[in-house]
N, C-alpha and C positions, 0 to 999 in steps of 0.2 A: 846627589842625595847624601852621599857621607860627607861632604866638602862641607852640608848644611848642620848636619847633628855633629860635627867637630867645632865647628862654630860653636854653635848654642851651648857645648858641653863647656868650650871653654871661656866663653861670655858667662856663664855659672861658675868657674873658676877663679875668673877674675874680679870678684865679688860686688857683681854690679847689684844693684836694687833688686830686692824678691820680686817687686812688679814686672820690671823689665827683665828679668828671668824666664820667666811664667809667661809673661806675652808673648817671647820668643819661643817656647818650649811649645806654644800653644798653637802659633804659627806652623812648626816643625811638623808637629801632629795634623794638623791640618792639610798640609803639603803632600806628605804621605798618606794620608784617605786619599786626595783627589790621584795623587800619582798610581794609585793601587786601581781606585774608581776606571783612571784609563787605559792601563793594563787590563784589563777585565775585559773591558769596552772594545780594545784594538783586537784580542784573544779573539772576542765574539766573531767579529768584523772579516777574522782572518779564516776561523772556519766556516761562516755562512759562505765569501766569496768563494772555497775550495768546493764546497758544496754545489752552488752556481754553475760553477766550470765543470763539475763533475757532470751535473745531470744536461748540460748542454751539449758535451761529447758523447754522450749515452743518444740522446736527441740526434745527435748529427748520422752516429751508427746506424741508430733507426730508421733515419730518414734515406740515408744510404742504400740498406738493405731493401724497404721498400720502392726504391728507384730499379735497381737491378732485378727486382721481381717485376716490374710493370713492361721493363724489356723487354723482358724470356716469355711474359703472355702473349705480349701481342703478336 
């Protein structure tokens, strides 16, 4: 990501065409939405899965606990 806006900073430096500036700059921006978009995305992903895991060892606990009660009745 910085290897990309050091680029484009100095592709604007070297005094290329306002348009191919601007497309570049525009590219850059773009880049960074989607790279942010999938940060967000992977974030989401990372706490539903913990989530997931969380309530299937709670599950397991319970199911546990109810196995060793079914022993002690009969």
């Amino acid at each position: 990501m910085n290897a990309l806006s050091a680029a484009a900073e100095e592709l604007s430096k070297s005094g290329a065409e306002a348009d191919v500036t601007a497309a570049a700059a525009e590219k850059l921006k773009s880049f960074r939405d989607k790279w942010t978009e999938l940060e967000t995305a992977v974030a989401a992903r990372i706490k539903l899965g913990q989530m997931y895991v969380a309530f299937h060892k709670k599950a397991q606990q319970v199911r546990r606990g109810l196995s060793s009660r079914r022993t002690i009745c009969q």
